[in-house]
SERO-4910 file (N, C-alpha, C, O; in steps of 0.05 Angstrom, whole numbers):
BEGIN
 pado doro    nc1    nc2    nc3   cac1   cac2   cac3    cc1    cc2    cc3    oc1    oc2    oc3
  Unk    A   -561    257   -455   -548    248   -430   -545    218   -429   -562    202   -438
  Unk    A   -520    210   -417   -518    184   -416   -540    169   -396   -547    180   -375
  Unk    A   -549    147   -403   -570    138   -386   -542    115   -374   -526    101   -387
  Unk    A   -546    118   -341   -527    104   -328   -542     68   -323   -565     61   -328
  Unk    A   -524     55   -313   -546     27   -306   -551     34   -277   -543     54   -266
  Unk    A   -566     11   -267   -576      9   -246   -562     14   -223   -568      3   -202
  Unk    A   -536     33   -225   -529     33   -196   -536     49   -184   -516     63   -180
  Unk    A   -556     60   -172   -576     79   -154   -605     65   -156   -627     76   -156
  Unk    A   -599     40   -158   -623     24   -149   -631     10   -121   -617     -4   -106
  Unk    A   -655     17   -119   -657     15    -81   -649     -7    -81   -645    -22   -100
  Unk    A   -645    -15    -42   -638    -36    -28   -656    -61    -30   -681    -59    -28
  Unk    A   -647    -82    -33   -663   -100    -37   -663   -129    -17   -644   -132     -1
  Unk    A   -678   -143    -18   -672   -164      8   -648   -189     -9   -636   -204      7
  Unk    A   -643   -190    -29   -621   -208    -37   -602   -196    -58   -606   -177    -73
  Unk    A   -580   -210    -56   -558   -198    -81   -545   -222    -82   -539   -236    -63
  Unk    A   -540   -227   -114   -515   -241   -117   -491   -221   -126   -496   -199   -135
  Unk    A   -463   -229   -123   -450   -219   -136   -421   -235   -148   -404   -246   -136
  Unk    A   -424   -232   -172   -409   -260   -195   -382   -245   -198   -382   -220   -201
  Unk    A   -364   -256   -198   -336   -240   -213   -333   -271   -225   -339   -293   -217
  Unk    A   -318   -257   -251   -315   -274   -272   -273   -268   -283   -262   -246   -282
  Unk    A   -265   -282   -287   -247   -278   -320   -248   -292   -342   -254   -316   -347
  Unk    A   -238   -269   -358   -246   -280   -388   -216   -294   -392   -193   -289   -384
  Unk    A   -230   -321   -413   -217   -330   -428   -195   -324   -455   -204   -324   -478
  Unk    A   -175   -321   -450   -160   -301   -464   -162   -315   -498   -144   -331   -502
  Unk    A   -173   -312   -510   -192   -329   -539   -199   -299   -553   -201   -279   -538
  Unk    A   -204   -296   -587   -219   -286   -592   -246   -287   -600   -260   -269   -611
  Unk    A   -255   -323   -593   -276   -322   -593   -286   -319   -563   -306   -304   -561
  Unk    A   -277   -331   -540   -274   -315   -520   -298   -290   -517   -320   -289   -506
  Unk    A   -278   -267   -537   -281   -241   -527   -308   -238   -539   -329   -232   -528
  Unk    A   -302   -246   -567   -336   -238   -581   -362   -247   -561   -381   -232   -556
  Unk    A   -361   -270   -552   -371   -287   -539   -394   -268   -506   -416   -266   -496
  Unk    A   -360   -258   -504   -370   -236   -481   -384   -207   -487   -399   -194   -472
  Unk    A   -371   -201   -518   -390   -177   -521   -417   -184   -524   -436   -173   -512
  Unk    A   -417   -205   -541   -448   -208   -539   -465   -214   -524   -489   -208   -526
  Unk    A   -454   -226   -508   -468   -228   -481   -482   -202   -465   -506   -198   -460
  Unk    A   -463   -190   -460   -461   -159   -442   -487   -150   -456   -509   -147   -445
  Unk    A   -476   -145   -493   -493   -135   -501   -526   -132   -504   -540   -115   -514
  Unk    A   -533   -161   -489   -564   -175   -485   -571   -170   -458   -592   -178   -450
  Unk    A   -550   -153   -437   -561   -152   -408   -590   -147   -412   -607   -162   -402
  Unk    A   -597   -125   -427   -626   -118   -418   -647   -129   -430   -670   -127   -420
  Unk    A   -640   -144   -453   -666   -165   -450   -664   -198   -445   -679   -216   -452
  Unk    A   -632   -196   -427   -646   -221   -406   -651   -213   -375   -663   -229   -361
  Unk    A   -642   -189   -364   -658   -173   -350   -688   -163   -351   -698   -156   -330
  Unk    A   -705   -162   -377   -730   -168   -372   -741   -193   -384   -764   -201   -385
  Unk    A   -724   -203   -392   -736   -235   -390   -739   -251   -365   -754   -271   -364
  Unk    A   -724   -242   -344   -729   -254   -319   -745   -236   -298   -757   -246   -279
  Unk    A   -743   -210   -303   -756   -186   -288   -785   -197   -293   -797   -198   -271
  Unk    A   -795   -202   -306   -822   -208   -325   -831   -232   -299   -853   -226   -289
  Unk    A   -819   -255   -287   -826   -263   -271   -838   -264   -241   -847   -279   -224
  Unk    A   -830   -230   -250   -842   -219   -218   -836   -188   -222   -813   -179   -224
  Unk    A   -864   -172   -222   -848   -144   -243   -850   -127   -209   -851   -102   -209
  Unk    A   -850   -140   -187   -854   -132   -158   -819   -133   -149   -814   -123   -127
  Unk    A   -802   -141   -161   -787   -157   -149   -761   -134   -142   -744   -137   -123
  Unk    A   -762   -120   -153   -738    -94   -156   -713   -105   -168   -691   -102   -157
  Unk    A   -719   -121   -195   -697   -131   -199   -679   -113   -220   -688   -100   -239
  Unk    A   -650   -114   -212   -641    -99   -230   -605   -112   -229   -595   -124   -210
  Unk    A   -593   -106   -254   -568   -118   -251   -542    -97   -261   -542    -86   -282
  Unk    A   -523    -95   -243   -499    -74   -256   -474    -88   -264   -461   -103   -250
  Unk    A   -467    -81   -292   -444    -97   -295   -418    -84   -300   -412    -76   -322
  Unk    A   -402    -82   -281   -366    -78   -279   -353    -98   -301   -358   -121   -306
  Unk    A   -337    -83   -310   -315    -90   -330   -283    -72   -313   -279    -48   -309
  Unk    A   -265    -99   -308   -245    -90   -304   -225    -80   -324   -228    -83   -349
  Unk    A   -203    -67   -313   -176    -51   -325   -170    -71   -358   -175    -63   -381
  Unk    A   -157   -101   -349   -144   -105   -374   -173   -119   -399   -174   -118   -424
  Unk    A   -196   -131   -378   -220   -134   -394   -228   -110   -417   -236   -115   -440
  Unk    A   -224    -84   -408   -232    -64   -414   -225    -62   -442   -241    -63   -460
  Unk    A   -194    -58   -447   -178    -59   -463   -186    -80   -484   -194    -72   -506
  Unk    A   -184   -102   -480   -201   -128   -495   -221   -122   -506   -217   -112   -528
  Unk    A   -244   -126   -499   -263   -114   -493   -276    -90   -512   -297    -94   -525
  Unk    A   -268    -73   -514   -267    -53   -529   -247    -50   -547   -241    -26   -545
  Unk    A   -235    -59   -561   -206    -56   -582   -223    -58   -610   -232    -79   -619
  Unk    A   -226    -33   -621   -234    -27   -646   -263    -11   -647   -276     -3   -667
  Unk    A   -268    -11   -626   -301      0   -615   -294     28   -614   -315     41   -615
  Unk    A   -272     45   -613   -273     74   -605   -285     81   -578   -287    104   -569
  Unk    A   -293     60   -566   -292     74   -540   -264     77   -522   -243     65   -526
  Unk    A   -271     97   -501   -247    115   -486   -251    103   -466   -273     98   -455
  Unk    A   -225     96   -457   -217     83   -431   -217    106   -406   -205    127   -402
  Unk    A   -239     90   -389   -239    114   -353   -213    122   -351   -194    106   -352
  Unk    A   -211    154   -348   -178    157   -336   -175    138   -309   -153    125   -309
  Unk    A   -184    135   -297   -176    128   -260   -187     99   -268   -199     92   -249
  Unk    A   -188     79   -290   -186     51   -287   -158     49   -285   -140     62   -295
  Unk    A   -160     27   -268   -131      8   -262   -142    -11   -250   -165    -10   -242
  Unk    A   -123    -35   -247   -130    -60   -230   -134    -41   -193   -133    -17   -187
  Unk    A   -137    -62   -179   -143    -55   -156   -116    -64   -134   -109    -86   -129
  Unk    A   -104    -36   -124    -73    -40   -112    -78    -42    -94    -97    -29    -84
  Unk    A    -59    -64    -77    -58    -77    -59    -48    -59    -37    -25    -52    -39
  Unk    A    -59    -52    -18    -48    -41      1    -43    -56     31    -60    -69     43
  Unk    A    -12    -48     41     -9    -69     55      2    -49     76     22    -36     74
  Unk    A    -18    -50    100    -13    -30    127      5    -46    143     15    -63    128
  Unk    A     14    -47    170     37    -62    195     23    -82    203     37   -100    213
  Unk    A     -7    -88    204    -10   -112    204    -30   -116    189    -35   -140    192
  Unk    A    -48   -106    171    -73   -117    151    -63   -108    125    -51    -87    122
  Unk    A    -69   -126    107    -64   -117     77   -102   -114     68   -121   -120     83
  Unk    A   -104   -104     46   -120   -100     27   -114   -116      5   -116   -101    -15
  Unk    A   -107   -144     -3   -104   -160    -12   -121   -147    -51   -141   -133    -54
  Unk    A   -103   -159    -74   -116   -150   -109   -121   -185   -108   -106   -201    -99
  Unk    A   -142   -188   -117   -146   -211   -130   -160   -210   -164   -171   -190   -174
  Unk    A   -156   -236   -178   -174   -234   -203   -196   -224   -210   -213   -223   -192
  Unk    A   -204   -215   -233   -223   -208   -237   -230   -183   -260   -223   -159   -262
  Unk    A   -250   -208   -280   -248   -190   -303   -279   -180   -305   -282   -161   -320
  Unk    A   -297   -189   -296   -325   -172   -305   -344   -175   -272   -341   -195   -258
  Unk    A   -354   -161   -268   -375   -164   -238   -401   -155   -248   -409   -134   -256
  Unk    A   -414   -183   -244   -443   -182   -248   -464   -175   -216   -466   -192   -198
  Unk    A   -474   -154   -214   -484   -138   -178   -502   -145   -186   -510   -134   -207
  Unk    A   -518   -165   -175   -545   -178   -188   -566   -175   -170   -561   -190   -151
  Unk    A   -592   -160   -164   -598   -149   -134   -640   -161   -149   -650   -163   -171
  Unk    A   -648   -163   -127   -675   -169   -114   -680   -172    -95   -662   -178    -79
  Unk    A   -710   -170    -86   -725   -181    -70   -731   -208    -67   -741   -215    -46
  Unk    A   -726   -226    -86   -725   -248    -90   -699   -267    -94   -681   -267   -111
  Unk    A   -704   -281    -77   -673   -303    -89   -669   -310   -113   -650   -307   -129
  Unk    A   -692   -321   -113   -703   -339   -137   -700   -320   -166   -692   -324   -188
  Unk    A   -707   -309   -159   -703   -283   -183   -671   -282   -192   -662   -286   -214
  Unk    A   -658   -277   -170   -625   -275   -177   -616   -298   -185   -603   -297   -206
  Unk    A   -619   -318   -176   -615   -349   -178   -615   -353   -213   -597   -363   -227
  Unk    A   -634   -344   -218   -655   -349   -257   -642   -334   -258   -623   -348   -253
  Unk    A   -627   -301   -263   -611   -288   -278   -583   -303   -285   -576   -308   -308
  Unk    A   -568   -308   -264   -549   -322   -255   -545   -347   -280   -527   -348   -297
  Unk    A   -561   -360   -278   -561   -384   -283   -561   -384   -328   -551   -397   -346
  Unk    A   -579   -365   -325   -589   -355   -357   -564   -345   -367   -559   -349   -391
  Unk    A   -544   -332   -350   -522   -308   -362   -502   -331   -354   -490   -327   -375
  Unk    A   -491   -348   -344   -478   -366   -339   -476   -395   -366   -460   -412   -372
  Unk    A   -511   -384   -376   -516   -410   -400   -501   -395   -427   -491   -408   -445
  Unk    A   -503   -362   -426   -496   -351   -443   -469   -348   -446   -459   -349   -468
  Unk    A   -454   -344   -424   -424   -339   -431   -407   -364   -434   -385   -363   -445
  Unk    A   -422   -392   -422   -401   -410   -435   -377   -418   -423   -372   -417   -399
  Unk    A   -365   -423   -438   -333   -429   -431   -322   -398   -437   -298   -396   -434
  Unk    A   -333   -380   -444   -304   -354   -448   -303   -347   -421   -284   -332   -414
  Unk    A   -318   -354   -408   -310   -337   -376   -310   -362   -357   -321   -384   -359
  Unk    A   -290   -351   -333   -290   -374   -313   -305   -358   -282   -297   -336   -278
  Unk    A   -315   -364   -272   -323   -362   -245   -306   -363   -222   -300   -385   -213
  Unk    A   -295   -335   -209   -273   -341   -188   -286   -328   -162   -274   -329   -141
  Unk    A   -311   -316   -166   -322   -312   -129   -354   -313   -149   -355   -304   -172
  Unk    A   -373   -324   -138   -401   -323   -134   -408   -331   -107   -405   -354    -99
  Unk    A   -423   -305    -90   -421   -294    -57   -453   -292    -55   -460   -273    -69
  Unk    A   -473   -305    -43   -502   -285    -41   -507   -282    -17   -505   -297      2
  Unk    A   -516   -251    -21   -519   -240      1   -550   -239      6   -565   -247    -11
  Unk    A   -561   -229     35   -579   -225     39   -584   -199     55   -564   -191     67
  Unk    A   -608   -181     57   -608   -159     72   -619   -171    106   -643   -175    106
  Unk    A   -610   -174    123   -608   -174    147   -620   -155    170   -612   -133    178
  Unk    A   -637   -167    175   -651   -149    199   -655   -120    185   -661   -118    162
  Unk    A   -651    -92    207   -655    -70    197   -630    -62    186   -614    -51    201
  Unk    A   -621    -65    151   -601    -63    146   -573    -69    161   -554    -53    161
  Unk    A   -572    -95    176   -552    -87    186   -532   -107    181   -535   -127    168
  Unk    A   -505    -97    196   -486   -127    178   -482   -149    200   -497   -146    219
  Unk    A   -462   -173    202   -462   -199    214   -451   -189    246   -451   -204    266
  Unk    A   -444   -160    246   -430   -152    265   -444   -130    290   -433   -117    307
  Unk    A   -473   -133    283   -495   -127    290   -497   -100    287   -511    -91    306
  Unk    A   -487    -79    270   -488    -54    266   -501    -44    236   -492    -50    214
  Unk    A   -522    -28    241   -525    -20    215   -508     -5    193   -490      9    202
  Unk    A   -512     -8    163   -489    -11    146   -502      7    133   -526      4    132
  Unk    A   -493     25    121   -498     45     95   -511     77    104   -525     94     95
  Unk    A   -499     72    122   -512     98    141   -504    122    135   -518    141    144
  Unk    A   -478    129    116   -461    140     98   -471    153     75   -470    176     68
  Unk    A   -482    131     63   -498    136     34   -511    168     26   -529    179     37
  Unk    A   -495    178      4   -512    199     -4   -541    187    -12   -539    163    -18
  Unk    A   -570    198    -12   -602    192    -14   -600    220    -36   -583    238    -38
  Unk    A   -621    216    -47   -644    235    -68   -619    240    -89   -602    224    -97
  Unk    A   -625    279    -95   -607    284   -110   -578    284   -102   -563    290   -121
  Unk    A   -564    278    -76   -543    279    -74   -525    255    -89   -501    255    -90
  Unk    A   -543    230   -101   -533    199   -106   -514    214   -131   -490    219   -127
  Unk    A   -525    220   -152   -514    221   -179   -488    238   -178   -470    231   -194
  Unk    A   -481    266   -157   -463    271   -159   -438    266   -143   -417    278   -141
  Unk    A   -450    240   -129   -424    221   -111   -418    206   -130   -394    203   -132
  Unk    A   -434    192   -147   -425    164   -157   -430    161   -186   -429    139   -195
  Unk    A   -435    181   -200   -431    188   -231   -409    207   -237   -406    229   -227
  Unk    A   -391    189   -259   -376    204   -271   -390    232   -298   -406    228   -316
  Unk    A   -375    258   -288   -390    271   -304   -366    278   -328   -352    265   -344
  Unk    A   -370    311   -320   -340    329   -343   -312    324   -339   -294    328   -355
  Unk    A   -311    314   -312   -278    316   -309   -275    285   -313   -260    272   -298
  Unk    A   -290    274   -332   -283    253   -363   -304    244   -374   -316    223   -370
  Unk    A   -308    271   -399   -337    270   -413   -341    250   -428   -362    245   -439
  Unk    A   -318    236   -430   -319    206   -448   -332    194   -433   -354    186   -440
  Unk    A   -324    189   -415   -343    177   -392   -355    172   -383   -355    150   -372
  Unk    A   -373    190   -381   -397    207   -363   -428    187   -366   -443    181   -384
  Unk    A   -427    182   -341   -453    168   -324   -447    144   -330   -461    127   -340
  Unk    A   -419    142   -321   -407    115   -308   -393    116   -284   -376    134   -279
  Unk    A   -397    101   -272   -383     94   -244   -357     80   -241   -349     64   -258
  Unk    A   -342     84   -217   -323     60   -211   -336     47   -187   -350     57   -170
  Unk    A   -328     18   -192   -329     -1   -172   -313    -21   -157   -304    -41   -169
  Unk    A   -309    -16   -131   -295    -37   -120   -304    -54   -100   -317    -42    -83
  Unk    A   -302    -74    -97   -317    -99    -91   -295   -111    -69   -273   -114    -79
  Unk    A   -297   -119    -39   -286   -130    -15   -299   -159    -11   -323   -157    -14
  Unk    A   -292   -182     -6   -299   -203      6   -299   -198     32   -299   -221     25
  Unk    A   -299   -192     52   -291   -197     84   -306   -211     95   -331   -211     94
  Unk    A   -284   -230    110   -305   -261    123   -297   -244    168   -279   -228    175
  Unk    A   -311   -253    180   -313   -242    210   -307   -261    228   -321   -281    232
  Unk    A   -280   -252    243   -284   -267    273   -302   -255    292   -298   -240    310
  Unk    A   -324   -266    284   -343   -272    304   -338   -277    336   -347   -263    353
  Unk    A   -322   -301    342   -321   -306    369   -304   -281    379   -306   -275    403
  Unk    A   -294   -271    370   -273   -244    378   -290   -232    389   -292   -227    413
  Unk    A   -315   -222    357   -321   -198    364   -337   -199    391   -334   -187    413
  Unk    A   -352   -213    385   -377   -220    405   -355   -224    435   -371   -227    453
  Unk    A   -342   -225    441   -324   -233    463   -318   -199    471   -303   -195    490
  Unk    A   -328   -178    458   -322   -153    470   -342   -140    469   -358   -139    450
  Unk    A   -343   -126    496   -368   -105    507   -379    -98    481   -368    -97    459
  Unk    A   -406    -92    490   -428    -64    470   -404    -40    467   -400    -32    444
  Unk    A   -390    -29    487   -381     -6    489   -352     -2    471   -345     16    457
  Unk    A   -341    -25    478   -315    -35    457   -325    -35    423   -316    -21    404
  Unk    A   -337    -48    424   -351    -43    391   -367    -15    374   -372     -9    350
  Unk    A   -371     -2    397   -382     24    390   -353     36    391   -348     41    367
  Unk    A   -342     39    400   -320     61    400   -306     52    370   -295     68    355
  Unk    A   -307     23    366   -293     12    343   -308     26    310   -298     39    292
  Unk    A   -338     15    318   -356     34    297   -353     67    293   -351     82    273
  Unk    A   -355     70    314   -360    101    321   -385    112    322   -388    137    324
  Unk    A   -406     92    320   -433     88    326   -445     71    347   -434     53    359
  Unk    A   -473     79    352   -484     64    384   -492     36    363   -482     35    340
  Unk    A   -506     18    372   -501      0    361   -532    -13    359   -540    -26    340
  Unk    A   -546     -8    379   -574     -3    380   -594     21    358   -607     14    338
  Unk    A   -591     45    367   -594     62    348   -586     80    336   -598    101    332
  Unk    A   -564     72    328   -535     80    296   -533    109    307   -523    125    290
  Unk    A   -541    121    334   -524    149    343   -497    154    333   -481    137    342
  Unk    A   -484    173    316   -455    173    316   -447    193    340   -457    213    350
  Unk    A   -415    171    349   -401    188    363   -386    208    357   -376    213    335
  Unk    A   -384    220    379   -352    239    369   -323    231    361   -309    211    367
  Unk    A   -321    247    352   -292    232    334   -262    234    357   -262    251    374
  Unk    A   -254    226    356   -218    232    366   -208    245    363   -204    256    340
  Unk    A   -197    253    385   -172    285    377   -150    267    361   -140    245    366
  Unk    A   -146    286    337   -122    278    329   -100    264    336    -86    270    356
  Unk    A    -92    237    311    -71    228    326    -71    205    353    -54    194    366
  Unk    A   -110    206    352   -110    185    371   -118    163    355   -121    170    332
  Unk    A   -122    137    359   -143    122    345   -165    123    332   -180    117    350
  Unk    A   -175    126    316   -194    139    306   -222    109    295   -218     86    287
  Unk    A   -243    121    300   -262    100    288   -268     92    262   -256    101    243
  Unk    A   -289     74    261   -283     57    228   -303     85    209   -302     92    186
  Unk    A   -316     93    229   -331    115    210   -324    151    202   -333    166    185
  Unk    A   -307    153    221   -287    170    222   -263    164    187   -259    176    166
  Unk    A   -256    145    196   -234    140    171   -242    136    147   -230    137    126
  Unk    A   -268    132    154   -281    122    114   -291    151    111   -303    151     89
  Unk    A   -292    167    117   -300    195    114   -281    214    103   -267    226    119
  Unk    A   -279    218     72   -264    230     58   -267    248     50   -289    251     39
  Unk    A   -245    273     49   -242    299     43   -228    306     29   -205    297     30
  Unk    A   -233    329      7   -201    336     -7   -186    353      1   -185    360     25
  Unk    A   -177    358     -9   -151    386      0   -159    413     10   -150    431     25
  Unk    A   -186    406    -13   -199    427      7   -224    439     25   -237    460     29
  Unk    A   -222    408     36   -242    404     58   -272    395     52   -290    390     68
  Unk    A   -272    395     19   -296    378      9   -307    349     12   -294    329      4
  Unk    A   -325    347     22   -326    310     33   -338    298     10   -355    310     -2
  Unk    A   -331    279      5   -334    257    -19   -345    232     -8   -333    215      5
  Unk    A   -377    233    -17   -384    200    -17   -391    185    -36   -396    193    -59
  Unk    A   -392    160    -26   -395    135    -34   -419    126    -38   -434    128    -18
  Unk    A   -429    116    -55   -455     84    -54   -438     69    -52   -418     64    -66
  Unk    A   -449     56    -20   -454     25    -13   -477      8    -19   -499     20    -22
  Unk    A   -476     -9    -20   -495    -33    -25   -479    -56    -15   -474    -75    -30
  Unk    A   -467    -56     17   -456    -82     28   -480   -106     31   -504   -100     33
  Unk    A   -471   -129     31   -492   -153     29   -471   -165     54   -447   -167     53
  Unk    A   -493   -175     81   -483   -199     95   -485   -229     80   -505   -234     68
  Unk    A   -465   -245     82   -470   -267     78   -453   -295     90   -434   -291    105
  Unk    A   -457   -315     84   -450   -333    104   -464   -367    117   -488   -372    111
  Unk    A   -453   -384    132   -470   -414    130   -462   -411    168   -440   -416    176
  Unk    A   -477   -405    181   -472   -415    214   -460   -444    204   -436   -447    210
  Unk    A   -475   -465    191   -467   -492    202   -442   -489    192   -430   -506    205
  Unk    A   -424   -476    174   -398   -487    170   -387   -457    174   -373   -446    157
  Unk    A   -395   -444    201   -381   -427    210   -357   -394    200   -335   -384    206
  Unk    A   -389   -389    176   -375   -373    154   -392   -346    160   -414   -346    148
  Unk    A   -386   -319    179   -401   -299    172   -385   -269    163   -370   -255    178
  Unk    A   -390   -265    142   -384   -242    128   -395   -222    119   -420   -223    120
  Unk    A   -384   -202    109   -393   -179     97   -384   -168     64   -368   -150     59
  Unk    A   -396   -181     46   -383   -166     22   -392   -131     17   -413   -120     21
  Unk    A   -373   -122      8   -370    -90     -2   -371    -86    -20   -356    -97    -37
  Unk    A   -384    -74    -24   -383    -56    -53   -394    -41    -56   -418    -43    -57
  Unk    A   -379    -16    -60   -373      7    -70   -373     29    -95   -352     33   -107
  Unk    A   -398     43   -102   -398     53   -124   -387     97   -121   -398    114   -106
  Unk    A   -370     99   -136   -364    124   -134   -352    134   -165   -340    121   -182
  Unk    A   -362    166   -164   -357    180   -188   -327    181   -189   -315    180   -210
  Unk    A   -317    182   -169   -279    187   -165   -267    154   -161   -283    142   -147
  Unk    A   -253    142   -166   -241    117   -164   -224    124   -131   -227    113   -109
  Unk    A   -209    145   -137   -188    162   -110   -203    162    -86   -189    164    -65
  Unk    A   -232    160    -84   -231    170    -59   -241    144    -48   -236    143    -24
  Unk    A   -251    124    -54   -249     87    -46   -219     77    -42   -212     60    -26
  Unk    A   -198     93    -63   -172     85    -55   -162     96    -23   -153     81     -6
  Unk    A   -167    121    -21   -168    133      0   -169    127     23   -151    126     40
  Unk    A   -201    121     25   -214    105     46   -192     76     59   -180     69     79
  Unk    A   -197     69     32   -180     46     44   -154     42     52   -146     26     69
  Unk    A   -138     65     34   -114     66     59   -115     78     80    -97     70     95
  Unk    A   -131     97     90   -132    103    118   -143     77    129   -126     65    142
  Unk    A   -171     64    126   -168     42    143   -150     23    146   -147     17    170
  Unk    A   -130      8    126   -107      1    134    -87     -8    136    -79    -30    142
  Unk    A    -71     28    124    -51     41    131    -51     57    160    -31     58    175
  Unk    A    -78     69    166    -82     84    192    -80    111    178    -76    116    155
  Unk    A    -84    135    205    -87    157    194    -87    167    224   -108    172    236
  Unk    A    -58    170    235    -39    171    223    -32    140    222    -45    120    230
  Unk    A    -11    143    210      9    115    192      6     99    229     14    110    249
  Unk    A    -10     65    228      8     54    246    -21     51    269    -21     36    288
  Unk    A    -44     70    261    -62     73    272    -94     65    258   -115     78    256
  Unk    A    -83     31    247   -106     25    237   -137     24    244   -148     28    266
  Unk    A   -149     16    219   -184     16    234   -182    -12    250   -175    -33    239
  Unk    A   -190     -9    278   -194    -37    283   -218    -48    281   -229    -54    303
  Unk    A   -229    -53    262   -250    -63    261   -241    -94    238   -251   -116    235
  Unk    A   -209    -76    222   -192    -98    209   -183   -123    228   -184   -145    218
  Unk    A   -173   -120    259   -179   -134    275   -203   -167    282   -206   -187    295
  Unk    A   -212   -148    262   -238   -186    266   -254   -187    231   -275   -196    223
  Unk    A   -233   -172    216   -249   -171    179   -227   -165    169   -212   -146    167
  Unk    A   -228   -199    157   -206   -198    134   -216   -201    108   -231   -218     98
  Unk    A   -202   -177     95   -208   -186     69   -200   -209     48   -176   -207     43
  Unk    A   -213   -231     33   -204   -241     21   -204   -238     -6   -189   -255    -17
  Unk    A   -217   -221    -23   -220   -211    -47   -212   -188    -48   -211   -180    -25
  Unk    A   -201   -159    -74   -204   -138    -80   -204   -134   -102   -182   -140   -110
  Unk    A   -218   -126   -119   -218   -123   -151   -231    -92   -149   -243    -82   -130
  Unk    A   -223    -79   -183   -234    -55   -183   -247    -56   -213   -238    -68   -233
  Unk    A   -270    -43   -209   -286    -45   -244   -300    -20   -251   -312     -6   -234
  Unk    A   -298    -15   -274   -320      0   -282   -336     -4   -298   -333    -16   -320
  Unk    A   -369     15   -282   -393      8   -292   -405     24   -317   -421     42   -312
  Unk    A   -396     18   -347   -401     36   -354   -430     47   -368   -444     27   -373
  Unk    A   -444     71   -375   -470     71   -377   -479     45   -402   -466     32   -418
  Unk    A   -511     46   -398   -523     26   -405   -518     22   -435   -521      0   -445
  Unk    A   -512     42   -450   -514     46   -474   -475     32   -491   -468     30   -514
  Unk    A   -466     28   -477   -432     20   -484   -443    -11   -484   -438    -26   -503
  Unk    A   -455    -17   -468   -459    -47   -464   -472    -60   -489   -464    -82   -498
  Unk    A   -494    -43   -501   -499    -39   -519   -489    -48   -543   -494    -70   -552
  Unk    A   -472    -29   -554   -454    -21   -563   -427    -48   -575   -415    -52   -596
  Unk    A   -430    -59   -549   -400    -76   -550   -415   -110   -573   -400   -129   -579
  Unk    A   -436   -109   -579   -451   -122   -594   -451   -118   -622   -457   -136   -637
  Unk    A   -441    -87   -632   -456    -80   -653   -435    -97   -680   -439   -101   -704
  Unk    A   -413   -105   -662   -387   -103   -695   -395   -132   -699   -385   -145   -718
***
């Protein structure tokens, strides 16, 4: 069985999260396989600093990286990789931006992430450039900048592996994930400028203690937790790993929420996101887009620990 990486690793009080592109070079590329290929022992070269720390790191490789990346390796490209499509509802888009590798860099410690960061940053050099490095922190009782708790969704125990591992239906594949990754920065003075009661109906949760409400009759407005709640054709519900990180500077008036999203299906994060907004129906977005804009969207996949491996050996 494929041993997957760390994405079903608990919550932790810090995260960084790096998106990179590569330098289109073929020393570049070698540059980057070899890199990848050392995740795990510069992951316990710094783990070793604190073996308390829950440190652990997942690394996304995007659509045209992929291709790069692997050309002559025999490995099989995820069916459902693609870049990450822009979806553009009547008034919020879902904005694609760059992005060729995502380093989900997670502890209990800053300082811990900070020394991975910094070590894998000495290693790649000039083949990669740096176009978002975001750190997050875990906040109060899990919750995000918008004072609601976040991940409340989450498949737990044995339900994780068969939300967010790819299995048979692409055995090339299998015990790899897709990932998509949100910047969203918050109007704050908005939000806070509307009732407890206005914001719960927006959530679709109490806001105190994460009660869910009842949903909307059809066709009415529907809540933010309502719409991220995906089904197929035939009424099967499909989830997600989250691991959102608040982050942000009061003094220069910056509070956000980065996303990211691990699932066995790529379709049903696409999903999600066009009902939030596109609406569902068309025209009846999530307003919660209302005060969270996205400024990033990239899509990657995580593939198991052993490809990473792998991308070292030639």
């Amino acid at each position: 069985m494929s041993v997957p990486q760390a994405v079903q690793a608990p919550l932790t009080k810090a995260a960084t999260f790096l998106v990179l592109t590569i330098n289109p070079s073929p020393s570049a590329i070698n540059t980057i396989r070899s890199a990848l290929s050392s995740i795990a022992d510069l992951s316990k070269n710094v783990s070793l600093r604190d073996l308390n720390s829950q440190f652990s790191c997942t690394v996304g490789i995007g659509s045209d990286a992929w291709d790069a990346l692997t050309a002559g390796t025999g490995l099989h490209r995820p069916k459902e990789l693609h870049p990450f499509r822009q979806i553009a509802g009547a008034r919020h888009t879902a904005v694609s931006t760059p992005g060729d590798l995502l380093f989900h860099i997670r502890a209990d410690r800053r300082d811990i992430c900070f020394e991975f960061e910094r070590q894998l940053l000495l290693k790649l050099g000039d083949a990669a450039a740096v176009v978002d490095d975001t750190q997050g922190f875990r906040y109060f009782d899990a919750r995000d900048l918008l004072g609601f708790v976040d991940g409340t969704a989450n498949p737990i125990g044995p339900d994780v592996p068969p939300a967010v591992l790819i299995a048979d239906e692409d055995s090339d594949c299998a015990g790899g994930s897709y990932v998509v990754v949100q910047k969203y920065v918050h109007d704050m003075a908005g939000w806070t400028g509307l009732s407890t009661e206005a914001q719960e109906a927006i959530i679709g949760r109490t806001k105190m203690d994460n009660m869910e409400l009842d949903d909307q009759p059809d066709g009415h407005q529907q809540a933010h937790k309502t719409l991220a709640t995906i089904e197929d054709e035939a009424g099967n519900e499909h989830s997600i790993m989250r691991d959102n990180m608040p982050f942000g500077s009061p003094g220069s008036g910056v509070f956000g929420t980065y996303f990211i999203g691990y699932s066995r299906r790529l379709w049903v994060i696409e999903k999600m996101l066009e009902r939030m907004f596109v609406g569902d129906p068309p025209g009846k977005h999530d307003r919660i887009l209302d005060f969270s804009t996205p400024l990033t969207g990239t899509t990657f996949y995580a593939p198991p620990a052993w490809v990473l491996d792998q991308l070292g050996s030639d």
